[in-house]
C-alpha positions in Angstrom: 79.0 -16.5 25.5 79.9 -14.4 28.4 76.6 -12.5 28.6 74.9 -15.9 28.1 77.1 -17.2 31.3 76.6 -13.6 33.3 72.7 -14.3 32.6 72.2 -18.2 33.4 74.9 -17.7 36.3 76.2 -20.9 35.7 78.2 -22.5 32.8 76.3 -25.5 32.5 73.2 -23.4 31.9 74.5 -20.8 30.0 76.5 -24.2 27.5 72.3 -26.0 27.3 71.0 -22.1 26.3 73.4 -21.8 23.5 73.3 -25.5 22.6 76.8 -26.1 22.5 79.3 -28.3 25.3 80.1 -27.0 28.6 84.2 -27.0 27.8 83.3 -24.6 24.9 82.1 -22.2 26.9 84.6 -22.3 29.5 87.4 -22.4 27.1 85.6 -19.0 25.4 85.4 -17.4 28.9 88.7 -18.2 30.0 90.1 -16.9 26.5 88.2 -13.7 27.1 89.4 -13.1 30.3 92.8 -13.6 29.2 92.8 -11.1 26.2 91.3 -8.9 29.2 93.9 -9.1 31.4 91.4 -9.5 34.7 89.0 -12.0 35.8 85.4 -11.8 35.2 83.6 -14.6 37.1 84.6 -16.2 40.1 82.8 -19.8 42.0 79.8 -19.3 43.9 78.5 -22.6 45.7 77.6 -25.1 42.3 77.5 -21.5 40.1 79.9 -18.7 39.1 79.0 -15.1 40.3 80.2 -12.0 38.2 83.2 -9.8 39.3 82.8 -6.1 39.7 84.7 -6.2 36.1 82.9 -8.5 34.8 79.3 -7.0 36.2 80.6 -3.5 34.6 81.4 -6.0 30.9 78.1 -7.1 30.9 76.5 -4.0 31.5 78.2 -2.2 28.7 77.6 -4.7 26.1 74.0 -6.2 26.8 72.7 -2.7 24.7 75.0 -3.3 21.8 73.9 -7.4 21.8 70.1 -6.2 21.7 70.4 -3.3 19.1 72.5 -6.6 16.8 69.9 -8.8 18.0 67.1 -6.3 16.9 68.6 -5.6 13.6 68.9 -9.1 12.6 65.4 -10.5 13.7 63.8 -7.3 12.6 62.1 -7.0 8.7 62.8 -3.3 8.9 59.9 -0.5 8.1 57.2 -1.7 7.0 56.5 -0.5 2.8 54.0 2.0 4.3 56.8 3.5 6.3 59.7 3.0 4.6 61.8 5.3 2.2 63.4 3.4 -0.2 64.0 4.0 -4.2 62.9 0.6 -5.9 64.6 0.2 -9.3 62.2 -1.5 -11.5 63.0 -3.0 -14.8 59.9 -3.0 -17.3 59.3 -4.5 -21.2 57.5 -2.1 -23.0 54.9 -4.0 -23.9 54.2 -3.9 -19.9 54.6 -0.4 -19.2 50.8 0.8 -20.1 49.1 -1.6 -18.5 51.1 -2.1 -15.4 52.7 1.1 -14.4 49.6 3.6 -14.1 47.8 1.6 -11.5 51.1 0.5 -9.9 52.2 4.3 -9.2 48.7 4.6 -8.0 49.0 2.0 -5.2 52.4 3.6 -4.0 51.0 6.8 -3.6 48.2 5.4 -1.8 49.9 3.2 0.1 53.5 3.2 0.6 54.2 7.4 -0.7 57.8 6.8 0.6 58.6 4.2 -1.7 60.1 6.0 -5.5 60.3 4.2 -8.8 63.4 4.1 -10.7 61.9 2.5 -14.2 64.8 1.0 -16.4 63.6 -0.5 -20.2 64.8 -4.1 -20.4 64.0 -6.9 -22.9 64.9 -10.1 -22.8 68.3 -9.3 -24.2 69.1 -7.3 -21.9 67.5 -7.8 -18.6 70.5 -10.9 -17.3 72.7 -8.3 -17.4 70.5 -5.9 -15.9 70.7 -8.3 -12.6 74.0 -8.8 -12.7 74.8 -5.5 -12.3 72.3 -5.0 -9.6 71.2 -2.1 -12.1 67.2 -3.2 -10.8 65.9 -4.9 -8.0 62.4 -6.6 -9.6 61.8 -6.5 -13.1 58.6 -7.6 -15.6 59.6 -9.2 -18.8 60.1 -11.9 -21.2 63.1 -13.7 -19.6 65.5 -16.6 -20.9 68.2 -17.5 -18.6 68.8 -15.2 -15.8 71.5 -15.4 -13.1 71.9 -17.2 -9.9 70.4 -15.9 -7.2 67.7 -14.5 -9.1 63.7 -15.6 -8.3 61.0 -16.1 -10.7 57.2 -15.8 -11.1 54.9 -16.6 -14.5 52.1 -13.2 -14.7 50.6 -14.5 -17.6 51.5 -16.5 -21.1 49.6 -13.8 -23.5 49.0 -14.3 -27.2 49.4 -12.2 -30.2 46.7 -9.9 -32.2 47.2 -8.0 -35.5 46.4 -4.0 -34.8 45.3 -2.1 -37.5 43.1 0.5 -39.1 40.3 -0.7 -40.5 39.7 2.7 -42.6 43.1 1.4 -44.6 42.8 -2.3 -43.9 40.2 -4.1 -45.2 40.1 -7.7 -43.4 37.4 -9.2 -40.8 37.6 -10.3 -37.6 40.2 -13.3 -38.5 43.0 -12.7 -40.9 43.1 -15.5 -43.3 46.9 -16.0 -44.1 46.9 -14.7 -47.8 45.5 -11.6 -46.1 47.9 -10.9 -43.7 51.1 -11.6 -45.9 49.9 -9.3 -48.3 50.0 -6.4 -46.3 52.9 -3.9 -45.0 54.2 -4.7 -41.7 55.4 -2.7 -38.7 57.4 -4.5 -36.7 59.4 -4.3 -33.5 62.9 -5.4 -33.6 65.1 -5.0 -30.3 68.4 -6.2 -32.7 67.4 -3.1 -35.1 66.9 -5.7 -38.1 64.4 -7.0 -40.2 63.2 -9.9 -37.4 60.2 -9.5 -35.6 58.6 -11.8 -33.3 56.8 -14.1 -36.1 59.9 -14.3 -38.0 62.0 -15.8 -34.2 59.4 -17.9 -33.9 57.6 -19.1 -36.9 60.2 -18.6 -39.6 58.0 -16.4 -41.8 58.9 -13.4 -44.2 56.8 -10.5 -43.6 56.8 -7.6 -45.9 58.2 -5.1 -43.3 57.9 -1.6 -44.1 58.9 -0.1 -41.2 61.2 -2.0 -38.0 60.7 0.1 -34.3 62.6 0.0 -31.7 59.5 -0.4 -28.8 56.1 -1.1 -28.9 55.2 2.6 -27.6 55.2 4.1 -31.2 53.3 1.0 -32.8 50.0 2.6 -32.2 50.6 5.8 -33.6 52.5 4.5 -36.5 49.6 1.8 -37.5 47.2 4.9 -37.2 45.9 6.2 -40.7 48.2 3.9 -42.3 47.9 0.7 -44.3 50.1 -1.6 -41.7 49.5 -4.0 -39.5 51.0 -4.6 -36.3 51.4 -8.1 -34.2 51.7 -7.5 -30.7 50.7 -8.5 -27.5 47.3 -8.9 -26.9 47.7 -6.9 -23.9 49.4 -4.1 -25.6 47.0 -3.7 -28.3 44.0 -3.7 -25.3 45.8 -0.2 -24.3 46.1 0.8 -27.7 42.7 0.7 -28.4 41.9 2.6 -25.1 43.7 5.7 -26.7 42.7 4.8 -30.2 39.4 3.4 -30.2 39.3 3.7 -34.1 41.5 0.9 -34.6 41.1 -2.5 -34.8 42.1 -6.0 -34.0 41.6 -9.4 -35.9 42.8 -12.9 -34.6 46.3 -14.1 -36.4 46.1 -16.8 -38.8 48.4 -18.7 -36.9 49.0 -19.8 -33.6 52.1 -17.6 -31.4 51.7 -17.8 -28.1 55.7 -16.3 -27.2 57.1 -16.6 -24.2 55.7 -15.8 -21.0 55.5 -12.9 -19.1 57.6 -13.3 -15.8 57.7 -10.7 -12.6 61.9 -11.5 -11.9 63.5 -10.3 -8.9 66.9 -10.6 -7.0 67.0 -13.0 -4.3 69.2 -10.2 -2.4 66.4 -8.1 -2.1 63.4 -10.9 -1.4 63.0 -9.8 2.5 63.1 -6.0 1.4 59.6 -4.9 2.7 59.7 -2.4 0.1 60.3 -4.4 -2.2 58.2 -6.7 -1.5 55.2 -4.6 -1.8 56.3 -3.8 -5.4 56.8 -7.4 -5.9 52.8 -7.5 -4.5 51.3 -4.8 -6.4 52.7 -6.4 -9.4 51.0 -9.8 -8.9 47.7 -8.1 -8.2 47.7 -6.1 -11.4 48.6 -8.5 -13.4 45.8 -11.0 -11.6 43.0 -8.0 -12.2 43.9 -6.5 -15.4 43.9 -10.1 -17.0 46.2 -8.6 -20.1 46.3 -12.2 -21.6 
């Protein structure tokens, strides 16, 4: 309040810039001055003029007032500036088709900014942000903690991957078809449980249970197994192993969908931020679902 008053020279002036009453900001002054020991305005006509004390006050502490002022209106460097490690959490089912293009765009655009990349599921990701163990995360998500923001990508659906030279089935599994082959599944409880059996209460006959979907394609390869998985995943799969195939399920799963999660704490973080961006634009161009 003082620098307001040594500014407006008047206490009137100086009580209408900061919007509170006049007696507040005499009482302020007159409390300052007395934890001060020596006074620092003095009556001038209808205003107050500033004591050699008080001229010498003002002078010292206008600089700190703008460098607190500065930091608080200020967004920081911009992404393209800034150096700043961005812990990201990712599902693996996300990782091919999101993080290639995504490290591409950093180095393009923001080559300051590094990726920390953490492996969450929707297990495990709450915990993940309650930790602050990562800042933005893309995933399958429940219930997640206060303070944390959320964004749908894209509700994909499910595929059976295969091999045709080992799997003999069309374009559309009928369901007699698909129950009578091996599975390969992908169990995050190390179980038996895959996605059909969460959601649809079927028994498969599993052969094998992984922990990721990163080893589905090499596993299904030359084998007789099928694999569901995420449309999107299996897009990528097929990129590397253009041999195998896909048929529609003979059932509807849809799952839950994919969400770009971040922590409220970090919203205004331009490097952040960009992340969040980059993210949202991917997922927009690469149309996974």
């Amino acid at each position: 309040m003082f620098l307001a008053v040594a500014e407006a020279g008047s206490v009137t002036e100086a009580a209408r810039a900061l919007y509170v009453t006049q007696p507040a900001v005499s009482a302020a002054l007159r409390r300052l001055q007395d934890a001060l020991g020596a006074e620092l305005v003095v009556r001038q006509g209808r205003g107050i003029a500033l004591t050699t004390r008080g001229r010498r006050l003002a002078a010292e502490a206008r600089p700190h007032l703008d460098g607190l002022l500065a930091a608080a209106t200020s967004g920081g460097p911009s992404a393209a500036t800034a150096t700043r490690t961005v812990r990201l959490g990712l599902s693996d089912a996300a990782e091919d088709w999101l993080l290639p293009p995504l490290l591409d765009r950093l180095a393009a655009e923001a080559p300051g900014v590094t990726l920390v990349v953490l492996p969450v599921q929707f297990r495990t990701v709450p915990r993940a942000f309650e930790l602050a163990e990562i800042d933005l995360a893309v995933t399958v998500a429940d219930d997640v903690p206060a303070g944390t923001l959320r964004r749908p990508l894209f509700h994909g659906t499910f595929v059976a991957l295969f091999d045709p030279r080992h799997v003999d089935v069309g374009e559309a599994m009928s369901a007699e078809q698909y129950l009578a082959h091996e599975h390969v599944i992908v169990s995050y409880n190390a179980d038996r449980r895959g996605v059909v059996e969460d959601f649809l209460g079927m028994t498969r006959r599993v052969r094998v249970s992984v922990a990721s979907f990163g080893s589905v394609g090499a596993v299904v390869d030359g084998r007789a197994l099928v694999a569901t998985v995420p449309a999107s995943f299996a897009a990528t799969v097929r990129q590397l192993r253009p041999h195998l195939a896909t048929a529609t399920l003979p059932f509807s799963l849809a799952g839950a969908p994919m969400e770009l999660l971040w922590r409220g704490a970090v919203h205004d973080d331009a490097a952040v931020r960009f992340v969040r961006e980059a993210i949202l634009a991917q997922a927009e161009s690469a149309s996974p679902a």
